[in-house]
C-alpha positions in Angstrom: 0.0 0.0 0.0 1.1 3.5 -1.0 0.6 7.2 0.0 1.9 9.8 -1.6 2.5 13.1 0.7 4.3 15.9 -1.5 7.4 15.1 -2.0 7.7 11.8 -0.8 6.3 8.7 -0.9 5.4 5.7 1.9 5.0 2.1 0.8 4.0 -0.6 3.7 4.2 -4.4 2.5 2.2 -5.8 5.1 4.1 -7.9 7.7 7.2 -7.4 5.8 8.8 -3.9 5.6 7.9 0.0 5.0 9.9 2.5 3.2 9.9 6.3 2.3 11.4 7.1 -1.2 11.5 9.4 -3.7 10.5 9.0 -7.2 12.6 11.3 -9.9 11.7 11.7 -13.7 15.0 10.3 -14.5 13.7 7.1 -16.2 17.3 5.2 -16.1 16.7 6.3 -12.4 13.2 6.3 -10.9 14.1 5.8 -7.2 16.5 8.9 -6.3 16.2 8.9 -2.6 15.4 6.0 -0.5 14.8 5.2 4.0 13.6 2.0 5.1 11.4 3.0 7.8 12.1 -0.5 9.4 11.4 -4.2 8.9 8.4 -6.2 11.0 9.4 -7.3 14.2 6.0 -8.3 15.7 3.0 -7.2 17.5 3.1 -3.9 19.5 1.5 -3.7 23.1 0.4 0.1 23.1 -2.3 0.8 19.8 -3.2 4.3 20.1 -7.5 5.1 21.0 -8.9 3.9 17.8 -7.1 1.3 16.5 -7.2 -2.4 17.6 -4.0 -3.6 16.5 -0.6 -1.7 16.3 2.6 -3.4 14.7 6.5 -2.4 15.4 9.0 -2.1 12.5 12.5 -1.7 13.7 16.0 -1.4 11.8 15.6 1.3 8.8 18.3 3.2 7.8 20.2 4.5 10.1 19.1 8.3 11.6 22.2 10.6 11.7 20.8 12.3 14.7 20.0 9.2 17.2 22.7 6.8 15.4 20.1 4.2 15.5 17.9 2.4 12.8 14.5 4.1 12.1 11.2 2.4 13.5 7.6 2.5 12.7 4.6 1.6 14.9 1.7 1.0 12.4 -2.0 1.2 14.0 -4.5 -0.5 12.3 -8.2 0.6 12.3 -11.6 -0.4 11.1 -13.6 1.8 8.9 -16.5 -0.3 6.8 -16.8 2.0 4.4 -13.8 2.6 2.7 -11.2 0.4 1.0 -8.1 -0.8 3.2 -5.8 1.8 2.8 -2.8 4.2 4.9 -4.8 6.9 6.4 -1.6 9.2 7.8 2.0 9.0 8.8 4.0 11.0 10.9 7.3 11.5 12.3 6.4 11.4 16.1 10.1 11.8 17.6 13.3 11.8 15.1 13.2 8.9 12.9 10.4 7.5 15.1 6.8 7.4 12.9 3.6 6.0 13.6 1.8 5.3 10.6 -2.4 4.7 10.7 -4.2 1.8 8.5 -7.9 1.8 8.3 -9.0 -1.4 6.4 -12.7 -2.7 6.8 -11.3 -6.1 6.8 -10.5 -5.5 11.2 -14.7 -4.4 11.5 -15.4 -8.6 12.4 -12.6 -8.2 15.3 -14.5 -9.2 18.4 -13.7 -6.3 20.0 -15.5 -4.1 17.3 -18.2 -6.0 17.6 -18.7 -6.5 21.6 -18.0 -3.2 21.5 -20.6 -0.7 23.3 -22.3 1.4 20.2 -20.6 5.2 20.9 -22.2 8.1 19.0 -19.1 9.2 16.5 -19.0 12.8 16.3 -20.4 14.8 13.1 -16.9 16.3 12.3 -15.2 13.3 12.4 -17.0 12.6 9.5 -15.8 16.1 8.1 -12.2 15.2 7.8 -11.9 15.1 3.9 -12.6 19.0 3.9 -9.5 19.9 6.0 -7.0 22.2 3.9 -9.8 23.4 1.7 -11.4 26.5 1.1 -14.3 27.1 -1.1 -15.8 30.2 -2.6 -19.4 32.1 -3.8 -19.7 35.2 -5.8 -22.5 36.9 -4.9 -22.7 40.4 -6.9 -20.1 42.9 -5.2 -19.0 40.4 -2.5 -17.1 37.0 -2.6 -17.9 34.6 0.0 -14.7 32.2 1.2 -15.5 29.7 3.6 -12.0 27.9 4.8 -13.1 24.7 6.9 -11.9 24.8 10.9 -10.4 28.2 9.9 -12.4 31.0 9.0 -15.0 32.7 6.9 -14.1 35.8 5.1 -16.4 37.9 2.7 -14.4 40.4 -0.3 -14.0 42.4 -2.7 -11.1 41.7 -5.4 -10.4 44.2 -8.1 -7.0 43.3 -10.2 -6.1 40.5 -7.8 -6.0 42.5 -5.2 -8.3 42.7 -2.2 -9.5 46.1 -2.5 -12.5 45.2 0.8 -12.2 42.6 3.1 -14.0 41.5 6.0 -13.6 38.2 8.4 -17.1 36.7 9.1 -15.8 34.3 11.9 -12.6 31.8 12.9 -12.1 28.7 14.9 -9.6 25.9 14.7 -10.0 22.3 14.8 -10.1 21.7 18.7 -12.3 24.8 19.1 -14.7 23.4 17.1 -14.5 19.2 18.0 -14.7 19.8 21.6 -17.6 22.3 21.6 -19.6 19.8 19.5 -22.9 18.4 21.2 -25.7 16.6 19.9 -27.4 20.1 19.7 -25.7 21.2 17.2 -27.3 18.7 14.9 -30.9 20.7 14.1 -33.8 20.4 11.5 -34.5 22.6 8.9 -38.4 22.6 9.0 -38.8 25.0 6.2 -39.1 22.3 3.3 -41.5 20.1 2.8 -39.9 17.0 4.8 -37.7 18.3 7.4 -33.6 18.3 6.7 -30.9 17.9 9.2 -28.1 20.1 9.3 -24.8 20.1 11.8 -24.1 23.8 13.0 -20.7 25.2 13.6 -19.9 28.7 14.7 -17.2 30.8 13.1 -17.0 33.7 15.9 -14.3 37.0 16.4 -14.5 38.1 13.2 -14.0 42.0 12.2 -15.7 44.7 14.1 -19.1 45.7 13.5 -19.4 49.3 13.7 -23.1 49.3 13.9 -22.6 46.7 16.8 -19.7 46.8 18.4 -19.5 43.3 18.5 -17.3 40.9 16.3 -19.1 39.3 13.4 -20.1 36.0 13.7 -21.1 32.9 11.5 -23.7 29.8 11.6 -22.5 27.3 9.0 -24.6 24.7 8.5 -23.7 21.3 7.1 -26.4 19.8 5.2 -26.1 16.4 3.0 -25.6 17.0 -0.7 -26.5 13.7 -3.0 -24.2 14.7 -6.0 -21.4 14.4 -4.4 -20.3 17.9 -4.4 -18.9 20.1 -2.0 -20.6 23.5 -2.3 -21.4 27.3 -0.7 -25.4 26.5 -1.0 -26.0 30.9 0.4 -24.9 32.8 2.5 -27.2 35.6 4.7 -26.9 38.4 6.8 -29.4 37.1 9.6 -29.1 40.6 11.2 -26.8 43.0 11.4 -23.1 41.1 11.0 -24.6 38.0 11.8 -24.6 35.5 9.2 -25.9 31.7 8.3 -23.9 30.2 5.7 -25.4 26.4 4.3 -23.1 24.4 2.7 -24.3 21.0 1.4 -21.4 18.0 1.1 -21.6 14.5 0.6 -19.3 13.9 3.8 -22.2 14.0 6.1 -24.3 11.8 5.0 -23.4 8.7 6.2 -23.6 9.6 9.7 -26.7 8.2 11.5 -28.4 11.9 12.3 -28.7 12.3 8.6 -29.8 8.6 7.5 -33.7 8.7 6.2 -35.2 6.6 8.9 -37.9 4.4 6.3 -40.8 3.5 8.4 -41.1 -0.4 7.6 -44.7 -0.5 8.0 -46.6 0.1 4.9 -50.4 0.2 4.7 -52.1 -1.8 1.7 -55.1 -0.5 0.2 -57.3 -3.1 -2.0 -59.7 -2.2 -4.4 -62.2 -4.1 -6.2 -61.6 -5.2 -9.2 -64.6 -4.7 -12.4 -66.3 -7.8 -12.9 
């Protein structure tokens, strides 16, 4: 299994050996820079919260700072709905990593199924949108929404920024620890209620009318075509805003499941003669 971050790339042969290389476009040459990250030495006693199963890799290359090989502890996870593959690695102590694999093939572990049924949080599902930022033109103003950083409303004239405003910001902890099972509402105004999942976006710029920072409601609602998207964005009243933003991400959770009510009634008619 492979996963490509920037410049270099991790490979893990599973009960074997994991390496970091580097790939050049010198054909006679492909490989250019090479570690080995450490071969399998057996079953590790500490996996990390989440993961059932964690596996030690020992005697890579040798580090130039601790004179010793490099290691690996690689955690493995269950996720059913995704195919087995290397979630994250990272370099936890100089030439020490721990790498994550989620594969559905650990979800029959017994202690994934004895397991007591925990409510997963909303944002864990939200992951995917991390780094990204995403953008509305509405007339005058562009609306950018960056996720677990901020929301920012502007005006560009020749690439440059010419009005700018910051709606709201928050970072990652903010955001997962304030999460409650509140924040997961129902929009009544259709015709069947929707769920959405509300974060706030607060301290933005001043309002001179108010005095107050601006502030931003973003609601996450499920979007079936697989897009992520700025649905609107509103100024509920004076620099307070509601932003919607429909993405597939959420839709798998449980909150926003359509609950099909398995009894049907049967109506018979009389047939002509």
């Amino acid at each position: 299994f492979m996963k490509n971050e920037g410049y270099w790339t991790f490979e893990l042969c599973h009960l074997k050996k994991i390496r970091q290389f580097h790939e050049s476009e010198n054909k006679r040459a492909p490989v250019s820079v090479e570690y080995s990250l450490g071969d399998f030495l057996g079953m590790d006693a500490t996996p990390l919260e989440g993961a059932l199963v964690a596996h030690r890799f020992v005697g890579g290359t040798r580090c130039d700072e601790t004179n010793d090989g490099r290691n690996t502890v690689v955690q493995y996870s269950c996720d059913p709905s995704t195919d087995s593959h290397i979630e994250w690695i990272k370099e936890t102590t100089v030439c020490t990593y721990t790498m994550m694999f989620v594969t559905p093939l650990l979800c029959s572990h017994p202690s994934v199924v004895k397991a007591p049924k925990h409510k997963t949080k909303v944002a864990d599902y939200l992951t995917g949108l991390e780094a990204s930022c995403f953008y509305r033109v509405e007339g005058w103003w562009t609306y950018e929404f960056c996720y677990l950083k901020s929301v920012k409303q502007f005006h560009q004239e020749h690439n440059t920024n010419v009005a700018e405003f910051k709606l709201g910001v928050s970072t990652k902890r903010e955001l997962h620890e304030a999460e409650t099972a509140a924040d997961i509402q129902m929009d009544e105004g259709s015709k069947e209620p929707v769920p959405y999942f509300v974060q706030w976006y607060r301290g933005g710029t001043k309002c001179d009318v108010t005095g107050e920072p601006r502030m931003t409601e973003v609601r996450f609602k499920c979007a079936v075509d697989n897009l992520n998207v700025i649905a609107s964005i509103k100024e509920r009243s004076t620099c307070s805003y509601v932003l919607e933003f429909y993405t597939p991400l959420v839709c798998n959770h449980p909150s926003f499941q359509a609950t099909m009510d398995p009894h049907r009634n049967i109506d018979c008619y009389p047939t002509e003669s």
